[in-house]
C-alpha positions as CSV (number, residue, x, y, z in Angstrom):
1,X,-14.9,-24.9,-14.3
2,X,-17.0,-21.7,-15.3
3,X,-16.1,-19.9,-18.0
4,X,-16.7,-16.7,-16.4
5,X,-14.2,-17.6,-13.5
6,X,-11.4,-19.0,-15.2
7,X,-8.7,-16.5,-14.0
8,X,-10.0,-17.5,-10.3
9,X,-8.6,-22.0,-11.0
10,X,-5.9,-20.3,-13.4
11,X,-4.2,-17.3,-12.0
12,X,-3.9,-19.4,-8.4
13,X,-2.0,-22.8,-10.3
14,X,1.5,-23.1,-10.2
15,X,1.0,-24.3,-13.6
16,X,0.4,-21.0,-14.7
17,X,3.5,-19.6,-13.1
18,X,5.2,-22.4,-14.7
19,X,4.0,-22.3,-18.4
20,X,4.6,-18.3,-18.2
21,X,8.0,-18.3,-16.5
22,X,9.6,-16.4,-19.1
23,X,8.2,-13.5,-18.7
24,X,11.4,-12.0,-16.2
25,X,12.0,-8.7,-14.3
26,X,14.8,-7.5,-17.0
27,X,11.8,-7.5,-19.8
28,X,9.2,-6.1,-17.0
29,X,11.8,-3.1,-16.4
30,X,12.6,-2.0,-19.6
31,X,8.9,-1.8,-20.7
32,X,8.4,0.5,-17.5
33,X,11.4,2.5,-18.1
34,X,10.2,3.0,-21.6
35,X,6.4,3.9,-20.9
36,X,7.7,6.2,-17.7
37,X,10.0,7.9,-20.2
38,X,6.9,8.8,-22.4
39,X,4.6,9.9,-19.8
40,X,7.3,12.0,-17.7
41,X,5.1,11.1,-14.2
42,X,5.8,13.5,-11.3
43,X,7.5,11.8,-8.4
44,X,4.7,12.5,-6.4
45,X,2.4,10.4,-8.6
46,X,0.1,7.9,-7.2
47,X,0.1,4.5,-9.3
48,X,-2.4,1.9,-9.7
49,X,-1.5,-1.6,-11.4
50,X,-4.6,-3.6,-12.3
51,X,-4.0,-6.9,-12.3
52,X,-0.8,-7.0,-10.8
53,X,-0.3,-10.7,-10.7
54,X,2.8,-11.6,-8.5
55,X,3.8,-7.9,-8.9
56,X,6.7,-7.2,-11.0
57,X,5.9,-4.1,-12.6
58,X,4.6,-2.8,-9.2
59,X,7.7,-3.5,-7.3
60,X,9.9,-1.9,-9.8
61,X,7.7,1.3,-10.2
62,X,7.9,1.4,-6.6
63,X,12.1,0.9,-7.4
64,X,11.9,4.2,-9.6
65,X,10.4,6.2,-6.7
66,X,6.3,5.8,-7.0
67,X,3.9,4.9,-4.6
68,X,2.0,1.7,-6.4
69,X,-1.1,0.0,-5.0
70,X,-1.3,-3.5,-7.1
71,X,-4.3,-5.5,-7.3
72,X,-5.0,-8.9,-8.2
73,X,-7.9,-11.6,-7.9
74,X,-5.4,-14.5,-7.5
75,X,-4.8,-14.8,-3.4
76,X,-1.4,-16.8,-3.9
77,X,0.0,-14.0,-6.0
78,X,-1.2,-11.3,-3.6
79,X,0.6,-13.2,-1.0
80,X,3.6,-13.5,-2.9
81,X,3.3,-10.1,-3.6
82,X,2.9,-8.9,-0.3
83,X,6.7,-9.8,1.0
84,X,7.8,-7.2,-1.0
85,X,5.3,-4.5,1.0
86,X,7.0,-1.1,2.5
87,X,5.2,2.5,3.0
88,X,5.2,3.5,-0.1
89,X,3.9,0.1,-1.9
90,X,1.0,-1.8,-1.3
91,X,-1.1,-5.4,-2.5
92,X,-5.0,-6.4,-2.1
93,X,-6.7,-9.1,-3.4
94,X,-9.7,-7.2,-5.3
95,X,-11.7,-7.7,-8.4
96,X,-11.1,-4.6,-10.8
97,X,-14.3,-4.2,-11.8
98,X,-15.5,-2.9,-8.5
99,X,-13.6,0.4,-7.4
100,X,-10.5,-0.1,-5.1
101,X,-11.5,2.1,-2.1
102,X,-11.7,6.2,-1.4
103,X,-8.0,6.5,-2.3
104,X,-7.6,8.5,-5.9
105,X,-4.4,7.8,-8.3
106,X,-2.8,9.8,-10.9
107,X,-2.3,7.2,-13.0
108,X,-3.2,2.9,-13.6
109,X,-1.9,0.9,-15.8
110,X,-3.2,-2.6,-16.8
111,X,-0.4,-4.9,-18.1
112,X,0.5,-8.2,-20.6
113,X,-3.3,-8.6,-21.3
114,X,-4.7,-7.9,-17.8
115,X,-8.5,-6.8,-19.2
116,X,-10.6,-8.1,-21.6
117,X,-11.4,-11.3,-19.9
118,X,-15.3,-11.2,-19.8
119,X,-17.9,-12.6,-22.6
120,X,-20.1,-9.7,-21.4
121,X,-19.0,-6.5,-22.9
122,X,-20.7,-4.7,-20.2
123,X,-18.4,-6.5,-17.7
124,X,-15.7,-5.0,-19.6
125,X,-16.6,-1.7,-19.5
126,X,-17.3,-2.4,-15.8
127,X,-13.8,-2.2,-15.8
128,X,-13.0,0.8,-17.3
129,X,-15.6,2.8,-15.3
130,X,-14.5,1.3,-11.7
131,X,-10.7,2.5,-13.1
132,X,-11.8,6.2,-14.1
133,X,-13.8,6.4,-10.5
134,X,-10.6,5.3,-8.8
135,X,-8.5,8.2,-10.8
136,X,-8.0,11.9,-9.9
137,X,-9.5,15.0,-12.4
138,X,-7.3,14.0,-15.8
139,X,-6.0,10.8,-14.4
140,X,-4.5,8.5,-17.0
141,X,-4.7,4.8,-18.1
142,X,-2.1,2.8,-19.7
143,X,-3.3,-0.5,-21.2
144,X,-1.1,-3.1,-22.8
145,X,-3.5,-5.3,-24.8
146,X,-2.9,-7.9,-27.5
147,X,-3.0,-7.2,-30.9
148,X,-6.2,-9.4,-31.9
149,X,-6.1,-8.3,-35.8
150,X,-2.4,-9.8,-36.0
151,X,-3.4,-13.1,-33.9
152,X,-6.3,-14.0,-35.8
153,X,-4.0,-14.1,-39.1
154,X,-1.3,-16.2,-37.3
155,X,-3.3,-18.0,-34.3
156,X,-1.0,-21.5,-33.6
157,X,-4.2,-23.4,-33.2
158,X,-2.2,-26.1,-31.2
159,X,1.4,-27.2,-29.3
160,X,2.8,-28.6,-27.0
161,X,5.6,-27.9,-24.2
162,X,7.1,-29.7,-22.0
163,X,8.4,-27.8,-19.0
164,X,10.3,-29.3,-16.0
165,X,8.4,-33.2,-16.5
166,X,5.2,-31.7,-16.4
167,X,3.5,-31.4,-20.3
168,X,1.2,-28.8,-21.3
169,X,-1.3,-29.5,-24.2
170,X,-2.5,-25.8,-25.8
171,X,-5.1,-25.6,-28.6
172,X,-6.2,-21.9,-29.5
173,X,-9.3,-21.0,-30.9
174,X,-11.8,-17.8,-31.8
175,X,-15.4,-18.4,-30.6
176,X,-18.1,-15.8,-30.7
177,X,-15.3,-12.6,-30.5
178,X,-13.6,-14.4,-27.9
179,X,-9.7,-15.6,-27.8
180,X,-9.6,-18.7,-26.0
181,X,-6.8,-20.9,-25.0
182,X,-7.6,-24.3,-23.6
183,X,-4.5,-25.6,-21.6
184,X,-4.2,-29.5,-20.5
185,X,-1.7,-30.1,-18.1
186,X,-0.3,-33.5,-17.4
187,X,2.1,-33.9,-14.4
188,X,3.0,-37.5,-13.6
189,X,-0.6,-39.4,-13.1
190,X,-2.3,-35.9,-12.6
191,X,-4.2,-34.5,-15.7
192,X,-6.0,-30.8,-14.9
193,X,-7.5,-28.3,-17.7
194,X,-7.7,-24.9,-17.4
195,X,-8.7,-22.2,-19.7
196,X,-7.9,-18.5,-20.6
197,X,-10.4,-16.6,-22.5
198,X,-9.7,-12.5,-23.7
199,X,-12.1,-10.4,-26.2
200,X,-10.8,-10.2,-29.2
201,X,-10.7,-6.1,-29.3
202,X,-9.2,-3.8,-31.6
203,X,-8.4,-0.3,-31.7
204,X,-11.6,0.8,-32.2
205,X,-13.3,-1.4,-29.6
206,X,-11.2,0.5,-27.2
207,X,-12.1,4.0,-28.4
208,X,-15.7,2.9,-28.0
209,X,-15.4,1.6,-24.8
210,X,-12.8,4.5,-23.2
211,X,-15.8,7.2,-24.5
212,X,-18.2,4.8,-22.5
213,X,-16.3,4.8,-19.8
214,X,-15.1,8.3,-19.6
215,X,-12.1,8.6,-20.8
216,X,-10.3,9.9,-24.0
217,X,-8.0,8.1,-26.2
218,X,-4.5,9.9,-26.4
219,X,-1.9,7.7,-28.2
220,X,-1.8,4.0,-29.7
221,X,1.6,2.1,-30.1
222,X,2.0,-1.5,-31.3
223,X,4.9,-2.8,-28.6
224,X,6.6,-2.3,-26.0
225,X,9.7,0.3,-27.8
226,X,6.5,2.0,-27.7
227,X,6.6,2.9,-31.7
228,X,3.7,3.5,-34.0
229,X,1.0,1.0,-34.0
230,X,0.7,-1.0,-37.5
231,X,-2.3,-3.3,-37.5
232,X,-1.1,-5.7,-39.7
233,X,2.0,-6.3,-38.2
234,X,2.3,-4.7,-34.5
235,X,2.7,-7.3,-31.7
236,X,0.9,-5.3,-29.3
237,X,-2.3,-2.6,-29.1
238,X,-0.9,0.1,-26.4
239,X,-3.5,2.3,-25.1
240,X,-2.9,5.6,-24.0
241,X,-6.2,7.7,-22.4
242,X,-7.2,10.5,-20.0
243,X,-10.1,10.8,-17.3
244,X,-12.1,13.8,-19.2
245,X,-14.9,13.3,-16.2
């Protein structure tokens, strides 16, 4: 497996699904509720989720009343995704660094650690720029990132869960800037390894890279109560920014 297309293997395993089950629709809804809250959206707003994965977040915006496009690389999540389709919300299978299509949004959000997943920083801010051409004049982002400062001081280099008879093996590492989990899955005879690898960015990374990118930072929190970010000690780096061109 390629380094650079690890999300491709990983992001279409059940395994993935499997290890990450808890992450439920009551937890997906009350982080919505609380970022819509803060940014007051219009009703008319147009929303793009990046990395929607199997589309939680999407489906419930779409729940509150806004028309949501969510994208993903992974195929089997689109098509899970998809059942859920109606006029005013809509999956693709797309790869965020490239611009969606001529349609412009009012706002896109990028969720539980959707970005950061190339070595290349420049693939990165690929990114960034393909989300600022795919927003309207003063468009916003809303990126929910990792809090790399607090990891590094409490990285779990390994463990091990068990999970309905299948084991999963997880050592965690920093190499060259990157966070990288490297995931060994036994089920029965079957042994497969897979891999997940984020950049290890901090507040000020993001600043650089929004300014790149052409946007401008608004507001920083540190979880998903959306309160003040604390570096030390916040679980989460909560990016607020605005298209300025």
């Amino acid at each position: 497996m390629k380094t650079e297309n690890w999300f491709k293997s990983w992001f279409n395993s059940p395994y993935y699904h499997m290890l990450y089950r808890r992450r439920d629709h009551e937890e997906a809804a009350a982080f919505i509720d609380h970022f819509l809250k803060y940014l007051n959206p219009p009703a008319h707003y147009k929303i793009l989720d990046l990395g929607c994965g199997k589309g939680r977040h999407s489906i419930y915006m779409n729940q509150k009343g806004y028309d949501v496009t969510g994208i993903d690389i992974s195929d089997q999540n689109i098509a899970y995704a998809k059942a859920f389709e109606n006029d005013k919300l809509r999956f693709a299978i797309h790869d965020m660094r490239e611009p969606l299509d001529q349609e412009r949004y009012d706002l896109a959000v990028n969720l539980f650690t959707s970005f950061g997943y190339f070595d290349s920083m420049d693939e990165n801010l690929r990114v960034l720029r393909a989300t600022n051409a795919n927003l309207k004049n003063k468009g916003r982002v809303f990126i929910d990132y990792l809090n790399a400062e607090l990891l590094k001081n409490t990285l779990v280099e390994s463990e091990t869960q068990v999970i309905n008879n299948v084991t999963f093996n997880i050592a965690r590492s920093i190499d060259s800037g990157m966070i990288v989990k490297k995931i060994e899955v036994i089920d029965g005879l079957e042994t497969f390894h897979f891999e997940e690898r984020v950049k290890a960015l901090d507040k000020q990374d993001f600043a650089g890279l929004l300014a790149q990118s052409g946007f401008e930072l608004l507001d920083v929190f540190g979880n998903y109560s959306l309160t003040r970010f604390i570096p030390e000690t916040s679980p989460r780096l909560i990016i607020i920014a605005r298209k300025f061109k």
